[in-house]
KOLVEX-580569 format. One line per 5 residues: number of its first residue (from 0); their letters; for each residue x, y, z of N, C-alpha, C. Coordinates in steps of 0.02 Angstrom, whole numbers, always signed. Example, Ala and Ser with C-alpha at 12.3 -4.5 7.8 and 13.67 -1.06 7.14 Angstrom:
<recs>
0 = as = +660,-284,+390,+615,-225,+390,+660,-165,+390; +642,-112,+354,+684,-53,+357,+645,+2,+394
</recs>
This chain:
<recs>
0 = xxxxx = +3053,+5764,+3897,+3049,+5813,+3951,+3086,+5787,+4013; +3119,+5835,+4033,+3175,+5816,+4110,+3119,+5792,+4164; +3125,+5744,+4209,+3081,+5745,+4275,+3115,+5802,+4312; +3038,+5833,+4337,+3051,+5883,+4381,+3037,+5883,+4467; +3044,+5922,+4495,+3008,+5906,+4577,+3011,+5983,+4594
5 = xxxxx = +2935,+5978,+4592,+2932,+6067,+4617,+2944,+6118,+4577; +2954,+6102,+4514,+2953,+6135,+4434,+3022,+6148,+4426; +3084,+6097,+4477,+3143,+6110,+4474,+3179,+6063,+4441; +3199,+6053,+4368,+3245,+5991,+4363,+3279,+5953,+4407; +3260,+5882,+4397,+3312,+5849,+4458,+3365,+5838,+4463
10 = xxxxx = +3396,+5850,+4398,+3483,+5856,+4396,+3488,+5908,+4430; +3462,+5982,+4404,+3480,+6038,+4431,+3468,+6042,+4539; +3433,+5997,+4541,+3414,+5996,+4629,+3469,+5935,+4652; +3474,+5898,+4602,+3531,+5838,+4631,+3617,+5872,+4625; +3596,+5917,+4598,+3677,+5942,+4592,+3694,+5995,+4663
15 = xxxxx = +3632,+6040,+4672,+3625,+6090,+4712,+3637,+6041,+4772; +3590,+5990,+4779,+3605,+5961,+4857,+3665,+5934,+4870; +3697,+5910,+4823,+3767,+5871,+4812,+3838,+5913,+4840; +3812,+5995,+4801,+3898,+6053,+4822,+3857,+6076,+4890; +3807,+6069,+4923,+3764,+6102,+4986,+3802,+6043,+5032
20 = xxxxx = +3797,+5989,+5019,+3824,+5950,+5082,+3914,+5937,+5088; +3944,+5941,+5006,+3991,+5932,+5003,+4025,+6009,+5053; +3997,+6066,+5024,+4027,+6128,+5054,+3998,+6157,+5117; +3953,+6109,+5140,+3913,+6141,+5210,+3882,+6192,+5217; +3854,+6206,+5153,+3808,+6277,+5151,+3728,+6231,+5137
25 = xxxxx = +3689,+6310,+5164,+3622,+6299,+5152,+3585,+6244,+5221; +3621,+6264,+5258,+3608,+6195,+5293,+3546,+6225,+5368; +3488,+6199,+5370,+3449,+6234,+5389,+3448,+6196,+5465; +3478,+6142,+5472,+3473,+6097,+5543,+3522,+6029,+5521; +3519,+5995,+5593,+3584,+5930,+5566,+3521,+5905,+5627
30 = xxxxx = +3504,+5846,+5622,+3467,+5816,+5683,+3483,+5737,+5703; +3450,+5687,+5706,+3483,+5624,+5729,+3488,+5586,+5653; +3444,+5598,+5631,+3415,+5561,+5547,+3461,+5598,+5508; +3477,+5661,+5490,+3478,+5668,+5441,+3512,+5754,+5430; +3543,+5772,+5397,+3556,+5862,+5392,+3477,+5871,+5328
35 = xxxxx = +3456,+5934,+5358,+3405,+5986,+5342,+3436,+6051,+5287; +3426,+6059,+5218,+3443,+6098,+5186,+3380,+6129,+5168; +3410,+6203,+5163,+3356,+6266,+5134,+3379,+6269,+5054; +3311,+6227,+5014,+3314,+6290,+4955,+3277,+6354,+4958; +3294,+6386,+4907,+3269,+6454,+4892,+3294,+6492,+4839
40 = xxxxx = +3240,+6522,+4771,+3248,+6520,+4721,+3203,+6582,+4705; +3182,+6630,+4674,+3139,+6680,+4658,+3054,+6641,+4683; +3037,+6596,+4658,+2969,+6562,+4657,+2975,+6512,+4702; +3012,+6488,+4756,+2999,+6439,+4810,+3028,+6432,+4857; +3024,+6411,+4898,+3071,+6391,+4968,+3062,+6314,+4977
45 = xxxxx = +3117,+6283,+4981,+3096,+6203,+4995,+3138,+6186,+5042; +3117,+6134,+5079,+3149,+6096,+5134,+3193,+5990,+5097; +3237,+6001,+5087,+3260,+5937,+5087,+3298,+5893,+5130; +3305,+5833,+5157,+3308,+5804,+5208,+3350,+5761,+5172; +3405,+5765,+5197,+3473,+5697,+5184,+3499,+5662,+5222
50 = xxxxx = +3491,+5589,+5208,+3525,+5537,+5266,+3568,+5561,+5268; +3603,+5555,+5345,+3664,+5570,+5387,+3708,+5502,+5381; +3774,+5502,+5373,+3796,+5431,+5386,+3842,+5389,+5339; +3856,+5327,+5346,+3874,+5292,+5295,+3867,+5230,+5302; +3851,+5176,+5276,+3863,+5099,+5298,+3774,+5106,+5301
55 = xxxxx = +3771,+5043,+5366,+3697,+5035,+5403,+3674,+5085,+5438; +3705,+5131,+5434,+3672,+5196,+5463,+3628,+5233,+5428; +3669,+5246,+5381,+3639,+5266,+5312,+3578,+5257,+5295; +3582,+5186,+5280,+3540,+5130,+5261,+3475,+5152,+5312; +3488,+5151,+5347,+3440,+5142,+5427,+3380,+5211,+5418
60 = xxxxx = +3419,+5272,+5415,+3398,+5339,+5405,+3354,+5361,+5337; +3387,+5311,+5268,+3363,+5326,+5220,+3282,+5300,+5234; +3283,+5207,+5255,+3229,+5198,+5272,+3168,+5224,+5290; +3204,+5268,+5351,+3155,+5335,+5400,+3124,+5369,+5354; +3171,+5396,+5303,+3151,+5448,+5256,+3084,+5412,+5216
65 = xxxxx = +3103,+5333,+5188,+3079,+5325,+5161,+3003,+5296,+5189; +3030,+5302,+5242,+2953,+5311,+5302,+2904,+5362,+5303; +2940,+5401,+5303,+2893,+5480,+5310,+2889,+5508,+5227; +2925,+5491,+5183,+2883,+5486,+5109,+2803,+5440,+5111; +2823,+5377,+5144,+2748,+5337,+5122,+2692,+5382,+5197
70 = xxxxx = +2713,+5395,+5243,+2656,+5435,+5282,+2629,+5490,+5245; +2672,+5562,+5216,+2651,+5613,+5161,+2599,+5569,+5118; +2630,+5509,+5104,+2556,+5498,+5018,+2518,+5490,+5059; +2513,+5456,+5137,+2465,+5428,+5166,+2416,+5496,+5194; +2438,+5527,+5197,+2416,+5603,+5232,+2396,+5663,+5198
75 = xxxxx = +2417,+5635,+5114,+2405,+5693,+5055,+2332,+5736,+5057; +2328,+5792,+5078,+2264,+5859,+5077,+2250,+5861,+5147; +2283,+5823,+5202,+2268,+5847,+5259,+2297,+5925,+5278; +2269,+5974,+5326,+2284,+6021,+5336,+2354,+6016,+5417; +2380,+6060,+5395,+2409,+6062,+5469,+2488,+6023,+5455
80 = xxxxx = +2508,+6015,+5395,+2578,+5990,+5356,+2607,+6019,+5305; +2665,+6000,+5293,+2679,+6027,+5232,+2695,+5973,+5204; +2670,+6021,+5133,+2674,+6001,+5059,+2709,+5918,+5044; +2727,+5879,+5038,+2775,+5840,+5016,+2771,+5838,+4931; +2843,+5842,+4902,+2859,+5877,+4810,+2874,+5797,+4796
85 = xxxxx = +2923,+5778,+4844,+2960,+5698,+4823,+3016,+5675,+4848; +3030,+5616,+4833,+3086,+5583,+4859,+3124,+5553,+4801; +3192,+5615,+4809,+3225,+5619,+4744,+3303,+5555,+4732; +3280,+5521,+4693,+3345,+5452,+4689,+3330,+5405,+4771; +3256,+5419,+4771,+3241,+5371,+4833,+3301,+5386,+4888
90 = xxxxx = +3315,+5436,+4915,+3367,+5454,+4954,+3366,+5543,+4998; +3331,+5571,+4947,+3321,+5654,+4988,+3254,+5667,+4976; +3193,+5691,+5031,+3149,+5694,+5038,+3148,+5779,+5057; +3103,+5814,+4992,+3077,+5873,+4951,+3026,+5875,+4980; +3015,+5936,+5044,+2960,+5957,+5071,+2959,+6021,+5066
95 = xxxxx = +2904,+6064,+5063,+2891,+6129,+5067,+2903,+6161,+5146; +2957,+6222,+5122,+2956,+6253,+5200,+2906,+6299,+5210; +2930,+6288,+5293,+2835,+6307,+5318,+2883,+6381,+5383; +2846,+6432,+5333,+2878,+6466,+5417,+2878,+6482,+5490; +2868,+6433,+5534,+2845,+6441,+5598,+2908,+6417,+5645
100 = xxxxx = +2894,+6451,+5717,+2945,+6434,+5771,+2914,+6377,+5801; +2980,+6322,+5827,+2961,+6286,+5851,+2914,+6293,+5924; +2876,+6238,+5948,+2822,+6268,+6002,+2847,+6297,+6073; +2916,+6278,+6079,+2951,+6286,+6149,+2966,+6349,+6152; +2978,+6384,+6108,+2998,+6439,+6062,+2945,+6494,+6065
105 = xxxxx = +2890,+6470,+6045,+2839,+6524,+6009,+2775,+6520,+6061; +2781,+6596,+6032,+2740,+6638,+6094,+2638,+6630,+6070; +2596,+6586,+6108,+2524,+6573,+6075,+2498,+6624,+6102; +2456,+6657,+6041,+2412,+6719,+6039,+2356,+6694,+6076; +2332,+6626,+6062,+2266,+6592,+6069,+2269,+6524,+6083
110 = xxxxx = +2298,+6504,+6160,+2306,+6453,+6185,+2237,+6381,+6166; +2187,+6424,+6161,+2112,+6378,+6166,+2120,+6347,+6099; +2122,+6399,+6041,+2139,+6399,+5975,+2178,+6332,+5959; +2244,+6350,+5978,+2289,+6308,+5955,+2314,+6245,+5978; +2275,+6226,+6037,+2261,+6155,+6062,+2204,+6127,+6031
115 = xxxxx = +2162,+6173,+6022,+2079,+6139,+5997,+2133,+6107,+5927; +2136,+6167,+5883,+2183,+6139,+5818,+2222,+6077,+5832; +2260,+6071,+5875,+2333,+6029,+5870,+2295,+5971,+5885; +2226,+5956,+5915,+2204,+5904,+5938,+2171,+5870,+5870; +2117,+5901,+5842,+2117,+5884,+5789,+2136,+5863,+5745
120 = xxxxx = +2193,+5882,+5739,+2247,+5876,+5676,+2274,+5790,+5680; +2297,+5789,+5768,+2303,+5719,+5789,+2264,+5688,+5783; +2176,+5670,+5790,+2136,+5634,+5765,+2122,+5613,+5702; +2139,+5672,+5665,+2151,+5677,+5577,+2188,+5617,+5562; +2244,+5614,+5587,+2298,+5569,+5565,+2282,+5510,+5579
125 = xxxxx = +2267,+5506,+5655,+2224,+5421,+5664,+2171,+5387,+5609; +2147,+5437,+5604,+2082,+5413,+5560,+2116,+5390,+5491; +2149,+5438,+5468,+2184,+5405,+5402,+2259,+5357,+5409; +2257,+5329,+5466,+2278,+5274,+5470,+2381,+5290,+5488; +2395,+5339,+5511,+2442,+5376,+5540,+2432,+5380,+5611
130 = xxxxx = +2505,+5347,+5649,+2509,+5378,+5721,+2595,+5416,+5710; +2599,+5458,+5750,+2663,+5501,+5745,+2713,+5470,+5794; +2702,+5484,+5836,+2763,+5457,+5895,+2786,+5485,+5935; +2810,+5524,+5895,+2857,+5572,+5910,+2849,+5628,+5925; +2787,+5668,+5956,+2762,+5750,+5959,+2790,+5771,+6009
135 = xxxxx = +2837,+5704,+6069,+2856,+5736,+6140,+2907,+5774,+6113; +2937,+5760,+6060,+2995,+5812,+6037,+2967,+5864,+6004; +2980,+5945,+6055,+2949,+5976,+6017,+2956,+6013,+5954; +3019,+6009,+5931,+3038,+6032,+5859,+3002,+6013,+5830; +2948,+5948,+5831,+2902,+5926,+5787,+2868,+5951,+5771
140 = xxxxx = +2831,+6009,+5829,+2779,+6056,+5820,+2785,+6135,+5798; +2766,+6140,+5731,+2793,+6222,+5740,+2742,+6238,+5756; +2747,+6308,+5765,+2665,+6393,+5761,+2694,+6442,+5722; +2648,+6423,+5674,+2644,+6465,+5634,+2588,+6545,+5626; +2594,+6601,+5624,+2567,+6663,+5655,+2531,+6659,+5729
145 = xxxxx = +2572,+6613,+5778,+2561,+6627,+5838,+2500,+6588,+5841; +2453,+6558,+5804,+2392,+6525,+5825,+2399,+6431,+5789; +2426,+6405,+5745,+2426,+6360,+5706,+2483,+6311,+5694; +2464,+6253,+5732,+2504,+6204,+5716,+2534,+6172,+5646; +2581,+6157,+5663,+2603,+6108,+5577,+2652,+6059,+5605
150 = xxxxx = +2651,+6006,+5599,+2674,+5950,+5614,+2714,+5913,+5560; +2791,+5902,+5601,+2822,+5890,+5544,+2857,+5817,+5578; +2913,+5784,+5537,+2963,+5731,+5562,+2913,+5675,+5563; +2898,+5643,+5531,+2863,+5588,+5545,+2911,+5497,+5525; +2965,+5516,+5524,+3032,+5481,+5521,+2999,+5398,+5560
155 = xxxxx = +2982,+5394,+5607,+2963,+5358,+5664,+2907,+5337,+5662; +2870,+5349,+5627,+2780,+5343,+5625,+2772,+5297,+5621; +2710,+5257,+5642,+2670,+5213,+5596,+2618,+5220,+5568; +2628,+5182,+5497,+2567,+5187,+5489,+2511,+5107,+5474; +2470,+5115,+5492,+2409,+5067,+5507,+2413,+5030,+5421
160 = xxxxx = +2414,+4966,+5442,+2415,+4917,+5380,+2360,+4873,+5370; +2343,+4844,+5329,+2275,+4814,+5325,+2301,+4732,+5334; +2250,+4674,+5347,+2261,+4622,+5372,+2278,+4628,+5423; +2278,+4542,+5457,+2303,+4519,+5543,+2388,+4528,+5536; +2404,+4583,+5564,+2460,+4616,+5581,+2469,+4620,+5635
165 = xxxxx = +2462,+4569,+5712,+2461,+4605,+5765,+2511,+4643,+5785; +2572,+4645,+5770,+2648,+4691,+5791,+2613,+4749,+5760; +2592,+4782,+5707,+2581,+4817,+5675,+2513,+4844,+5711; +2471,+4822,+5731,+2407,+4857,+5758,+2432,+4860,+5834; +2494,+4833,+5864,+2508,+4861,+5947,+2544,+4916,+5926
170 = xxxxx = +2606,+4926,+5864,+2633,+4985,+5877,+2583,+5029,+5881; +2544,+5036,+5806,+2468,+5098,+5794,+2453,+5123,+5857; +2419,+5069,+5907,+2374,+5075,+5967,+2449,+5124,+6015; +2493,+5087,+6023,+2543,+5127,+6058,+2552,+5200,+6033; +2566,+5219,+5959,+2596,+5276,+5952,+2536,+5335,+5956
175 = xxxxx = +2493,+5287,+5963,+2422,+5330,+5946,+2411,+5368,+6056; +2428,+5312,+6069,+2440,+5332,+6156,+2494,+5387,+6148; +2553,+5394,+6121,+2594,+5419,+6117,+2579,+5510,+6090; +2542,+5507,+6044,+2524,+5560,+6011,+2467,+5604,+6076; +2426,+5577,+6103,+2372,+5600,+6134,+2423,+5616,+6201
180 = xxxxx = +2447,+5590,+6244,+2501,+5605,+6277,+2533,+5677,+6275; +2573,+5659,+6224,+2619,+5718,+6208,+2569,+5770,+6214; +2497,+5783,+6166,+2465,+5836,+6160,+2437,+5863,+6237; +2397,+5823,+6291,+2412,+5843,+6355,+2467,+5858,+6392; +2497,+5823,+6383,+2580,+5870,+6414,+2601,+5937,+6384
185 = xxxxx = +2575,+5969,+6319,+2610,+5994,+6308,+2548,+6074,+6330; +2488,+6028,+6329,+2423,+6088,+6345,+2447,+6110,+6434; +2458,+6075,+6449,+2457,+6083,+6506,+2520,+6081,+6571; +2566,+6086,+6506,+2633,+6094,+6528,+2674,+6060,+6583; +2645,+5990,+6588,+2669,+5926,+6621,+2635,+5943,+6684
190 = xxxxx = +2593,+5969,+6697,+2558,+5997,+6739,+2473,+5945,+6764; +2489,+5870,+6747,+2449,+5824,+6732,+2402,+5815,+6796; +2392,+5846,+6855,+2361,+5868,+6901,+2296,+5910,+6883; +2306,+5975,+6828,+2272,+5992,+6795,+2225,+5973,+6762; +2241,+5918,+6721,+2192,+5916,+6664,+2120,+5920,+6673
195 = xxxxx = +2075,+5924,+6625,+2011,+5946,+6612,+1988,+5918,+6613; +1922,+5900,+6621,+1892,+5837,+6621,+1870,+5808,+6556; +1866,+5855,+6510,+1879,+5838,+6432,+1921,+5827,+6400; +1982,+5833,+6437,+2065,+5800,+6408,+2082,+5741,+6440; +2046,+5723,+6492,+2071,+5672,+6525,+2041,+5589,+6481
200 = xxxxx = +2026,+5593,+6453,+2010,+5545,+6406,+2059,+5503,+6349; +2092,+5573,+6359,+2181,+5568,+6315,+2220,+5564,+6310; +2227,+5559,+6404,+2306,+5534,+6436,+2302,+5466,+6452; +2333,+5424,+6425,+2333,+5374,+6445,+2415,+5378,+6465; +2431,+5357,+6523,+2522,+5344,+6520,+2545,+5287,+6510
205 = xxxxx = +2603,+5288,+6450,+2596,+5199,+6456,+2669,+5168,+6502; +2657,+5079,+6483,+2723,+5060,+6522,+2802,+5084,+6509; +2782,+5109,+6428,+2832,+5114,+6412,+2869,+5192,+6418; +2821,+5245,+6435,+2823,+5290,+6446,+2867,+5308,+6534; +2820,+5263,+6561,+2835,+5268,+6655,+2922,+5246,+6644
210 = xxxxx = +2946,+5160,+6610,+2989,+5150,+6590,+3060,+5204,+6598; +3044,+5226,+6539,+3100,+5276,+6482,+3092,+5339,+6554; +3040,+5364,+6572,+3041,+5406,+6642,+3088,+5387,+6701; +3071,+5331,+6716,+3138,+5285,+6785,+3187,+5295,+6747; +3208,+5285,+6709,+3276,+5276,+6675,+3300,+5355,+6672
215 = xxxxx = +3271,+5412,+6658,+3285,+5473,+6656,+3332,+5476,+6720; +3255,+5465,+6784,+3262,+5489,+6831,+3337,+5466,+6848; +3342,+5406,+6864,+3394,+5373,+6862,+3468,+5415,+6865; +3451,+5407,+6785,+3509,+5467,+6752,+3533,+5512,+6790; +3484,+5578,+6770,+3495,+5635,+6819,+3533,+5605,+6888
220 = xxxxx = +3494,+5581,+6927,+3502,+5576,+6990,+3594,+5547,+7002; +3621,+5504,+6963,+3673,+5487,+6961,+3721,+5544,+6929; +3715,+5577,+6862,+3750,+5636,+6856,+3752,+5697,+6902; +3688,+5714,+6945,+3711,+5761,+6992,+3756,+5726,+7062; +3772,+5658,+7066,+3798,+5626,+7106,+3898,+5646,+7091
225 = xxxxx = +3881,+5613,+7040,+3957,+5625,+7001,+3998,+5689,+7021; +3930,+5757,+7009,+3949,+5809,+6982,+3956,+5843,+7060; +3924,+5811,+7106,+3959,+5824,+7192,+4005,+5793,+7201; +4025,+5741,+7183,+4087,+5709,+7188,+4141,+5737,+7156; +4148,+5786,+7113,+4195,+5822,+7073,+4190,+5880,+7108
230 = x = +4153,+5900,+7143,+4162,+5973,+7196,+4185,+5956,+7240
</recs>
């Protein structure tokens, strides 16, 4: 019997992804990691994820992938994700598409709803030994029928390892700051004056956060410099 992924032969999905990247069709996003292809077939819709690149780049991205394959097993029956099918020739990572707009995007029916949810979901992951990282980007977050998070990209994650690991239990503790963060910023729309007295438990800001902030500021402040100097 052929190995399958998703009841799809894997020749037949290794060939499909092969003329999809060679001919630039099907292509559902291109992002820093990796181009995003749509399948779609009478019985499924799938999401596959292909390193971008060549050389150590490659190399670098497949890793990611092969990052956010071991978070999926780590995360397998949690709610609030999609599916993971497999990681086909250890190189393209077979997720189920999920139909929702990203959060910047999409309009919440039920603001209370879908923070109570999105918070949860983030505790979910701590507990089973997942921090994300990455939720300040919000493509990470879709809404799905206007009330329901799904959390995707976990490229960047960590996840929590057993034994004296200390590098490994500061990233956790960090990304885990990182995740709770993002979710108040995003309730409250950087609006951190606000918060509740029941969210405030969750912002922690870190050094590295204030950091990567100066350096923004920085930025900006020198490109609108430039950009008077060219008027």
């Amino acid at each position: 019997m052929p190995k399958t992924i998703a009841g799809i032969p894997e020749d037949v999905l290794l060939e499909w992804i092969t003329a999809s990247l060679r001919e630039r069709q099907n292509v559902l996003g291109r992002g820093y990691q990796c181009h995003t292809l749509l399948y779609r077939d009478a019985e499924r819709s799938l999401v596959v994820k292909a390193p971008l690149g060549r050389g150590l780049a490659a190399y670098v991205r497949r890793r990611m992938l092969q990052n956010e394959f071991a978070v999926y097993g780590r995360l397998c029956g949690l709610p609030g994700l999609p599916v993971c099918h497999g990681f086909l020739k250890k190189r393209f990572l077979v997720l189920e598409f999920i139909a929702g707009v990203p959060i910047q995007n999409a309009r919440l029916t039920d603001r209370d709803f879908f923070f109570d949810t999105l918070l949860r979901q983030i505790k979910n992951l701590h507990r089973a030994g997942v921090a994300h990282g990455d939720l300040k980007k919000k493509d990470n977050i879709l809404v799905v029928d206007g009330r329901y998070p799904v959390l995707l990209d976990f490229g960047v994650a960590v996840i929590r390892k057993s034994g004296l690991l200390p590098v490994n239990r500061y990233l956790f503790s960090l990304f885990k700051k990182f995740d709770f963060n993002a979710y108040v910023k995003l309730k409250y729309r950087k609006r951190i004056d606000l918060i509740s007295a029941a969210d405030r438990p969750f912002y922690h800001r870190t050094v590295v956060e204030m950091t990567s902030g100066r350096v923004k500021s920085i930025y900006l402040k020198m490109k609108r410099w430039l950009i008077g100097k060219k008027l």
